[in-house]
C-alpha positions in Angstrom: 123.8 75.5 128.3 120.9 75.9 125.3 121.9 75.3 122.0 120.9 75.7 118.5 122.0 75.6 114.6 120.7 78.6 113.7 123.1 79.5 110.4 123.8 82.8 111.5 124.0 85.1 115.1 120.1 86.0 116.2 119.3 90.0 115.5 119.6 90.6 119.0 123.6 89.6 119.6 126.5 90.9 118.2 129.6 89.9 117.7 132.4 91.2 120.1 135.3 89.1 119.6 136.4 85.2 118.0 138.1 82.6 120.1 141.7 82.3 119.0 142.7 79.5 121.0 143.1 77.9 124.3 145.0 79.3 127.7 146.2 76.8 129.9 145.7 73.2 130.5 142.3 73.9 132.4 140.1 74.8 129.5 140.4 78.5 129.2 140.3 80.1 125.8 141.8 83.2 124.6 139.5 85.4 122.7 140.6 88.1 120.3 138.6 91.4 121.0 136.4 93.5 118.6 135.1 95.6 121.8 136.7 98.4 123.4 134.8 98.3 126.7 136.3 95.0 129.2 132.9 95.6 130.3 131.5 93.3 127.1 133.5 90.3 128.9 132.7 90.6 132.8 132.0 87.8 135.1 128.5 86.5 135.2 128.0 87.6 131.4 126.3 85.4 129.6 127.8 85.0 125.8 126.9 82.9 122.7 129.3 81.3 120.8 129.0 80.3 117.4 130.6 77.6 115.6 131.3 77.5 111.7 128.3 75.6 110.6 125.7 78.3 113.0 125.8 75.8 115.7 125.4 78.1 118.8 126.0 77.3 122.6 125.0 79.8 125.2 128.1 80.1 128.4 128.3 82.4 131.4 131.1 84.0 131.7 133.4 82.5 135.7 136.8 84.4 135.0 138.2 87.0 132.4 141.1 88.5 132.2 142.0 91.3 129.7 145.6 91.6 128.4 145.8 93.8 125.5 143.6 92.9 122.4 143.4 89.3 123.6 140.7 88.1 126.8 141.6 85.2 128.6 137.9 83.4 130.1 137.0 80.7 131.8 133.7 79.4 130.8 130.6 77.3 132.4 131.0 74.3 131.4 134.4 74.2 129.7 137.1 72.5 131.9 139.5 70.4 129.8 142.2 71.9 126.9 140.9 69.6 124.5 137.6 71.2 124.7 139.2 75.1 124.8 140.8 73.9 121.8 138.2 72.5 119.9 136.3 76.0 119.8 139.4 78.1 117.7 137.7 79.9 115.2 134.4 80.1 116.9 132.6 83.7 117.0 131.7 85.5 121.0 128.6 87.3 120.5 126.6 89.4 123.5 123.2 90.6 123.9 123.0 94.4 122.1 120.8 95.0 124.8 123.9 94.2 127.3 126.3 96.4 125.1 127.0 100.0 127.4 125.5 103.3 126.5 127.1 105.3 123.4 128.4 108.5 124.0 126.4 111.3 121.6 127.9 110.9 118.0 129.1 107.1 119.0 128.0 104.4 116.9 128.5 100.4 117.1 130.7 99.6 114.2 127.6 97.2 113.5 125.7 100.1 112.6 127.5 101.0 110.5 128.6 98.5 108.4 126.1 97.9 105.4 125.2 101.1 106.0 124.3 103.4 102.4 126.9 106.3 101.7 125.6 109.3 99.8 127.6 112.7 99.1 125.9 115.7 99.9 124.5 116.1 96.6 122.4 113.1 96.2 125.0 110.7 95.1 124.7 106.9 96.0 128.7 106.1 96.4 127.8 102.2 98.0 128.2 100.7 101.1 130.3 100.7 104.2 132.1 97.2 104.3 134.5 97.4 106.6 135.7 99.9 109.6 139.5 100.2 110.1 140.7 101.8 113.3 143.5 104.2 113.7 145.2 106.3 115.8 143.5 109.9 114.9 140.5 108.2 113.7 138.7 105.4 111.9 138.4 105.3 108.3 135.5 103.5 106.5 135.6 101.5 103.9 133.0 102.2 101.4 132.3 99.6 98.3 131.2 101.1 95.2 128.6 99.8 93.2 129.6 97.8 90.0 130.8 100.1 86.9 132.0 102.6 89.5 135.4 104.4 89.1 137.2 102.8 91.7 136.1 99.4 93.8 136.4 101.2 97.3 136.4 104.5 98.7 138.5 105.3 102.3 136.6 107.9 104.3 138.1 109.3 107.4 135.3 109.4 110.0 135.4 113.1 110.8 133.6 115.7 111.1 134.1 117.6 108.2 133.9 114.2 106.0 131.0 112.2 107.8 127.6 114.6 107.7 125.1 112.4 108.7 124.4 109.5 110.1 121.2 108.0 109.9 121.2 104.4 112.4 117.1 103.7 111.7 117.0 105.0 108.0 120.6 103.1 107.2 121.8 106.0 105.3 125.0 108.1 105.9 125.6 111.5 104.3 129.6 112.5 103.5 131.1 115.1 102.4 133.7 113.8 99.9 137.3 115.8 100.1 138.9 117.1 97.2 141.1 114.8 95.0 139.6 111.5 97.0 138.5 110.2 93.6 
């Protein structure tokens, strides 16, 4: 196990879920998933878990179990409740590196997020804060810049909506629908 106090997940992990509690009386923890892929959570994986002062701890991965939007794990090193407990709250972050391959026009939400938004005609309409999945699609939620009509902007991520999408240069291009403002 390495640890550090950091402040904030190094640029090469990101986060793919946040430990809601413990599982058991032997010190297995229940983790709420951000990942779609089980994959992110497979035995032998090594994770890094963050605390709510930056602390970090780095822990392989000797059981999971998937069960909806929850993972149950075992981790190296973790073997009481107490302790399980004790890490509610934390953050479970993964090497990007480790993350699968993308499908063409597939993007990590983290891409995404802080990413610019501009309509096809040049104008900046802020940033994308948050990512809300649903059924048919995901919708992106786009903060405007102060002095702006409205505080947020919900885009469907479609085709027709979403033109562009620029990882390295940060920039999105949309399409805005009619009446969305």
């Amino acid at each position: 196990m390495k640890s550090s106090n950091s402040g904030s997940a190094p640029g090469e992990w990101i986060q793919i879920g946040k430990v809601i509690g413990a599982h058991g009386i032997a010190g297995a923890v229940r983790v709420y998933s951000y990942a779609e892929s089980p994959e992110c959570f497979a035995q032998q994986r090594t994770l890094v878990l963050m605390d709510g002062r930056g602390g970090t701890q780095l822990r392989k991965i000797e059981w999971s179990q998937p069960y909806k939007q929850v993972v149950r794990l075992v981790l190296e090193g973790i073997g009481h409740r107490d302790q399980a407990e004790a890490m509610a709250g934390w953050g479970v972050y993964i090497a990007k590196k480790d993350l699968p391959p993308l499908e063409a026009d597939s993007y990590y939400w983290s891409d995404l997020i802080g990413m610019a938004v501009y309509t096809t005609e040049g104008e900046h309409l802020g940033v994308v804060e948050q990512i809300i999945p649903t059924g048919a699609n995901d919708v992106y939620v786009v903060k405007t810049p102060p002095g702006y009509a409205v505080k947020e902007i919900l885009l469907p991520a479609i085709e027709s909506v979403i033109i562009e999408i620029d990882v390295p240069g940060r920039r999105m291009q949309i399409q805005l629908p009619e009446g969305l403002i």
